[in-house]
C-alpha positions as CSV (number, residue, x, y, z in Angstrom):
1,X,10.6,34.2,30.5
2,X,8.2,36.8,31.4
3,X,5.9,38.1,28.4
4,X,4.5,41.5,27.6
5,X,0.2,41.3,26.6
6,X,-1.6,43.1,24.3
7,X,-4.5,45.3,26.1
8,X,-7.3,43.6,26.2
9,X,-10.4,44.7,24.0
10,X,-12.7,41.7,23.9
11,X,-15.1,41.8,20.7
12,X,-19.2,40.5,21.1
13,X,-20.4,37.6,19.9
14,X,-17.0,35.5,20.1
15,X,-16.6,32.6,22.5
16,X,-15.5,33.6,26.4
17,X,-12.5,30.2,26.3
18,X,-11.0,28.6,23.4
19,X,-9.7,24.9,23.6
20,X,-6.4,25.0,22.4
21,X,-5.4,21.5,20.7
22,X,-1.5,21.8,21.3
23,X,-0.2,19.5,18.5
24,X,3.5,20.6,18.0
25,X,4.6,17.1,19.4
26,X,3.2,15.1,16.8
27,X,2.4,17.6,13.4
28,X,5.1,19.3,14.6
29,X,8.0,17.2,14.9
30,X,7.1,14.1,12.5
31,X,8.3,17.3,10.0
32,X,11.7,17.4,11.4
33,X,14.2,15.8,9.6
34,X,16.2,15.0,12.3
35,X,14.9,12.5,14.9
36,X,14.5,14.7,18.4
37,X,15.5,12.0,21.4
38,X,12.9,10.8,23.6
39,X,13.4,12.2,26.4
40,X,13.7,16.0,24.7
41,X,10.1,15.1,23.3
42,X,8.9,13.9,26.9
43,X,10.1,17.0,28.2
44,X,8.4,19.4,25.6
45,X,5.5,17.6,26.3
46,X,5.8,18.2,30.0
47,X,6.8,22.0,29.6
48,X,3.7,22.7,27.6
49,X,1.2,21.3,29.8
50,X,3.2,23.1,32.6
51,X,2.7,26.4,30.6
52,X,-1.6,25.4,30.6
53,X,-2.1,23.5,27.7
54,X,-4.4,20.9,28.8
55,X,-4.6,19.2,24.9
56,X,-1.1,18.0,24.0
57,X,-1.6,15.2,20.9
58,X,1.5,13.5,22.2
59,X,2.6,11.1,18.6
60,X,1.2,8.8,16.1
61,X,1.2,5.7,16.3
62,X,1.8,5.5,12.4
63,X,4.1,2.7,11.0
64,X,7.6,3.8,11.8
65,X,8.4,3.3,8.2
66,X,6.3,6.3,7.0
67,X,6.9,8.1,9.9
68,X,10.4,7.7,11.6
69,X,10.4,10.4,13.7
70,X,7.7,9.7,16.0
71,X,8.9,5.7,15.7
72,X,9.4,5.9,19.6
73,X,5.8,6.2,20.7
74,X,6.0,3.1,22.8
75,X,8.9,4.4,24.3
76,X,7.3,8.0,24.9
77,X,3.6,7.1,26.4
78,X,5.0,5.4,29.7
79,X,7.2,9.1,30.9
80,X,4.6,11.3,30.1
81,X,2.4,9.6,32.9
82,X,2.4,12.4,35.5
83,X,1.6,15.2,33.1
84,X,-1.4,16.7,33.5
85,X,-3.0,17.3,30.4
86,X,-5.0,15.5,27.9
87,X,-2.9,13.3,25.7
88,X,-4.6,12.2,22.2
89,X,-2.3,9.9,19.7
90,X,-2.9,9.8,16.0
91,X,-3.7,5.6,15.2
92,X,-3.8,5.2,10.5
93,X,-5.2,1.5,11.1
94,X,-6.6,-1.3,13.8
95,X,-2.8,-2.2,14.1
96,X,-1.9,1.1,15.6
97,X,-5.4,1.1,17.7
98,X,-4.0,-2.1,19.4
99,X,-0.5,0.0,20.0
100,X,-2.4,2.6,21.4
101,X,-4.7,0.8,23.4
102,X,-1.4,-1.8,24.9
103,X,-0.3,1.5,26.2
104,X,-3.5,3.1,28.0
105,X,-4.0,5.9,25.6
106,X,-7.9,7.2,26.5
107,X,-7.9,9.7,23.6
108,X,-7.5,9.0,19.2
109,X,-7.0,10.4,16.1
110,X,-8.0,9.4,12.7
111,X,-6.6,11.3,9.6
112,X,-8.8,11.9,6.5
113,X,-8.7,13.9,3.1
114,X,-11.6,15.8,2.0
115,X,-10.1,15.1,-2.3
116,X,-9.2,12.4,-3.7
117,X,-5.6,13.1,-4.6
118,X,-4.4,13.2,-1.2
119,X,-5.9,10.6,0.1
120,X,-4.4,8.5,-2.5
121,X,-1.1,10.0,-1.5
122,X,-1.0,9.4,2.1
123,X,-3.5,6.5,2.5
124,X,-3.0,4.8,-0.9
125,X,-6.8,5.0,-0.9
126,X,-9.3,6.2,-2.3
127,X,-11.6,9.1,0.1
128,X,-14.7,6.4,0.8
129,X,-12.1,3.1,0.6
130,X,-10.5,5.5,3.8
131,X,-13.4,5.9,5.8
132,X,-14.3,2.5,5.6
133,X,-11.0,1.8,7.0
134,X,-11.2,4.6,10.0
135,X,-14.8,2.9,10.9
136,X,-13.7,-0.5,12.7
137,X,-10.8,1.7,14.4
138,X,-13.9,4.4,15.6
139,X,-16.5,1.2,16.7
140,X,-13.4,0.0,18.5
141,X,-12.1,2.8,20.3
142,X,-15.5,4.2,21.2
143,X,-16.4,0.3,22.7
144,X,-13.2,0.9,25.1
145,X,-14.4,4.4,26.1
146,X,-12.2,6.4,24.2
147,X,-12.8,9.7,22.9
148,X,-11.9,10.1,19.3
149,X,-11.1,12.9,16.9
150,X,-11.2,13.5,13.4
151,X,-8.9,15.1,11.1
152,X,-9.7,15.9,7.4
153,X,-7.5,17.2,5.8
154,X,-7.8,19.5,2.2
155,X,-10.7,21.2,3.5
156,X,-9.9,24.5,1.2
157,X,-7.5,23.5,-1.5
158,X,-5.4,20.4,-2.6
159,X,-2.1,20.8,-4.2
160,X,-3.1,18.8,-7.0
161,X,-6.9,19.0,-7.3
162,X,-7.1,23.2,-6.7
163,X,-9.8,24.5,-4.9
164,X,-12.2,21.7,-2.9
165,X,-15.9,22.4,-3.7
166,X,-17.6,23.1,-0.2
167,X,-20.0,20.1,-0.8
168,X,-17.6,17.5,-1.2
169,X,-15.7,18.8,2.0
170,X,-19.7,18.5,4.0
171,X,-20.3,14.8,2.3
172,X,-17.2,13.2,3.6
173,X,-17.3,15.4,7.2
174,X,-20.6,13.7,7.9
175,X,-19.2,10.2,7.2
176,X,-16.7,10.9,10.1
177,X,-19.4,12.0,12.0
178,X,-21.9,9.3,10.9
179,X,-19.3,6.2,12.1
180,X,-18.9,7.9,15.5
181,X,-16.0,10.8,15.6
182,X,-16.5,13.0,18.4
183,X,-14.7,15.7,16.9
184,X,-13.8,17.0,13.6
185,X,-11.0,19.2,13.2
186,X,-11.3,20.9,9.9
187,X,-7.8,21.3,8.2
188,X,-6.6,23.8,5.9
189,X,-3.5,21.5,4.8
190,X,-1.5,24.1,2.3
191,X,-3.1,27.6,3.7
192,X,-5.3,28.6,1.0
193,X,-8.6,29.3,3.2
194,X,-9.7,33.1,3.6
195,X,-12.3,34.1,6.1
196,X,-15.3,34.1,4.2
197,X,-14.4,30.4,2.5
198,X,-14.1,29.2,6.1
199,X,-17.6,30.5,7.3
200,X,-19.2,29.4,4.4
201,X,-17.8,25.4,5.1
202,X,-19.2,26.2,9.0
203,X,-22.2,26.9,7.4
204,X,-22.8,24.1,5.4
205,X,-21.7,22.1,7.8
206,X,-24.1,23.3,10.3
207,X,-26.7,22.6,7.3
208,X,-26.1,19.1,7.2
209,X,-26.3,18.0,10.8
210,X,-22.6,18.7,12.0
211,X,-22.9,21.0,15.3
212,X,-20.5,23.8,15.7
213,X,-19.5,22.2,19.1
214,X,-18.2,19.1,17.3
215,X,-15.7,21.6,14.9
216,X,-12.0,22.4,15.3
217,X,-9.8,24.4,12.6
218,X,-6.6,23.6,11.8
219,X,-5.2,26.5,10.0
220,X,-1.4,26.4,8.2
221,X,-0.2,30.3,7.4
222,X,1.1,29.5,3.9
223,X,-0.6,32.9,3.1
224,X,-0.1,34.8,6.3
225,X,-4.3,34.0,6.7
226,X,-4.0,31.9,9.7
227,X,-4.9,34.4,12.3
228,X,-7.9,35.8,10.0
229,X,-9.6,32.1,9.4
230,X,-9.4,32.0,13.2
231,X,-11.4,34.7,14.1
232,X,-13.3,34.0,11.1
233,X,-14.4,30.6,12.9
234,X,-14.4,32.1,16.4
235,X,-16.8,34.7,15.0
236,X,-18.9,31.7,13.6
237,X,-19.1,29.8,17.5
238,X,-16.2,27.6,17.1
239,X,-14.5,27.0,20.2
240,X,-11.9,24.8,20.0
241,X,-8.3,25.7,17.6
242,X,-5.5,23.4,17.0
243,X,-2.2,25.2,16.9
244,X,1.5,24.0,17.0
245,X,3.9,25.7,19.7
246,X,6.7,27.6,17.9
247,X,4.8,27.2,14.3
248,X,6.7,23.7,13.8
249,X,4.7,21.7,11.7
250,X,3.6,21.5,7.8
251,X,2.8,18.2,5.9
252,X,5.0,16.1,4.8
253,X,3.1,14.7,1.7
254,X,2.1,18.4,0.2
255,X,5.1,20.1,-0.2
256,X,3.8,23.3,-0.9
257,X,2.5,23.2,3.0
258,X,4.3,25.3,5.3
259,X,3.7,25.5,9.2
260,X,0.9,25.4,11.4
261,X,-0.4,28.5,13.2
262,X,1.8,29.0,16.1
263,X,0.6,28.7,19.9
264,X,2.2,31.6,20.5
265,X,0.7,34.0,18.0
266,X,-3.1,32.1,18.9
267,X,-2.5,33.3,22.2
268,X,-1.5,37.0,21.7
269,X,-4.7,37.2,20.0
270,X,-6.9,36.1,22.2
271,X,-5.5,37.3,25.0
272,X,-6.1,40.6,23.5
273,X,-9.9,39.7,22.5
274,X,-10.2,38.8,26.3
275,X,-10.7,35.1,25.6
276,X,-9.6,32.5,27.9
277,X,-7.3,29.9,27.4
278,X,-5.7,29.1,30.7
279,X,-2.0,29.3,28.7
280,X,0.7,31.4,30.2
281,X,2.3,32.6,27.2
282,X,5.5,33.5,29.2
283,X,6.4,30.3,30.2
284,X,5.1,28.9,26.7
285,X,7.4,31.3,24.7
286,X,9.8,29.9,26.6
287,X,9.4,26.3,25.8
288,X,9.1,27.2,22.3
289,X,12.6,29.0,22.4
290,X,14.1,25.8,24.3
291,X,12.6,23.6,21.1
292,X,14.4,25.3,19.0
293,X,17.3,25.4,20.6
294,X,17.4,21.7,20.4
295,X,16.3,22.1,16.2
296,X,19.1,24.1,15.9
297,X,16.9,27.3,14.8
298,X,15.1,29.6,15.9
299,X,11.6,29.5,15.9
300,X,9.3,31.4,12.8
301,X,6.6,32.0,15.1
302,X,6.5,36.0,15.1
303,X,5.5,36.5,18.8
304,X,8.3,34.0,20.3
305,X,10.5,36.1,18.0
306,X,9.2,39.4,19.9
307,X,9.1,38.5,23.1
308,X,12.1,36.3,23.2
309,X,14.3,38.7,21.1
310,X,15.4,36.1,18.5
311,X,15.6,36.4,14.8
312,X,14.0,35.0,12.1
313,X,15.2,32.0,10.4
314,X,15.4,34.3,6.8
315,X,17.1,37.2,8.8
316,X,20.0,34.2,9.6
């Protein structure tokens, strides 16, 4: 599928490449109420990294009881061998580090809450009871050589707590740093941020010791602000953007979460800021229009829906 792009005006003071984190396989699909076969989700996987994304987070290695759709992680690691891309999984506990590790995985994920509420909800701990989980996992991984990431989650607002006080967000961000995260992708889990709430977290972040190189944003469009909070963050030196291909993705313990920022519409902007990203959005929209295809609708993302022609899933 060949794709029309935007002129391109680049703006000063933004980064010259962005890292995108591709994470429609795992945040993506666990969403899905059906269970997508194997082998469709090994050859996602393989289309997107043929399009140039060179972070796919494959699955999650999360009990299959909590999360049945991704249940087939053991069976999807060995036929995604050959693809040339990064390939981080999501591990909850030491049990799913030993999965992980049984399999060769060389890059993980730990999944945090900034509030209380949440973490209660999909933990069944409390924020600091959490982290004190997460650190063994971290000491372990980083002792094999693995890279690891991460994730908090309710960095803006909580369904149940309302808005997150900056502060609290910093405190528990630097005990991810402090027990040995690489990376910390900052999550706006029900779309709530705006621009100048997300520069203000950067900020304070950068106030207590947390380097902008070490931050990734994970923006959900609840309120159409994903694109804004981007640039907000690109504006700020952040480098690196998680984004799901085709929009697929929400969470599924805060219902009022609706999809991740798609690949697509990342890419159309910063293609037309002149910032590299090595994806050919062609071949990308394309993938994305296959996905859905096998979903069984078509895709909300609006540029897959302009370049591909399709409809939106309300105008069905």
């Amino acid at each position: 599928m060949s794709a029309s792009l935007p002129m391109s005006v680049p703006a000063a003071g933004l980064p010259a490449r962005v890292r995108i984190h591709e994470v429609g396989p795992r945040d993506g699909l666990q969403n899905e109420k059906m269970v997508v076969p194997v082998e469709v989700k090994a050859d996602f996987i393989a289309r997107l990294a043929d399009a140039g994304l060179d972070t796919i987070e494959a699955t999650s290695f999360v009990h299959p009881k909590w999360v049945p759709q991704l249940a087939d992680a053991e069976a999807l690691m060995p036929r995604l061998e050959g693809v040339d891309a990064r390939l981080p999984v999501l591990v909850p506990n030491e049990r799913g580090l030993d999965r992980a590790l049984t399999l060769g995985v060389r890059e993980i994920a730990v999944f945090g809450s900034a509030t209380e509420s949440f973490a209660k909800a999909n933990l069944n701990r409390t924020v600091d009871e959490s982290i004190a989980m997460f650190a063994p996992v971290v000491a372990r991984a980083r002792e094999a050589g693995l890279r690891v990431r991460g994730y908090l989650s309710m960095c803006f607002g909580d369904p149940w707590e309302g808005a997150v006080e900056i502060d609290q967000v910093v405190r528990v961000s630097r005990s991810l740093i402090d027990i040995g995260c690489d990376e910390l992708s900052l999550g706006d889990t029900i779309g709530v941020a705006t621009p100048g709430h997300v520069q203000a977290l950067l900020t304070a972040l950068n106030a207590a010791g947390v380097g902008t190189e070490r931050i990734a944003v994970h923006f959900h469009d609840t309120y159409g602000q994903a694109l804004a909070n981007t640039l907000a963050a690109l504006q700020h030196g952040v480098s690196t953007v998680d984004a799901s291909a085709g929009g697929l993705g929400g969470c599924p313990y805060a219902k009022s979460a609706t999809g991740n920022l798609a690949t697509e519409d990342l890419v159309w902007m910063l293609n037309g800021l002149g910032i590299e990203t090595g994806v050919d959005l062609g071949a990308l929209t394309a993938t994305s229009v296959w996905m859905a295809a096998h979903l069984g609708r078509p895709s909300p993302s609006r540029t897959v829906r302009a370049l591909s022609g399709t409809t939106s899933p309300q105008e069905q």
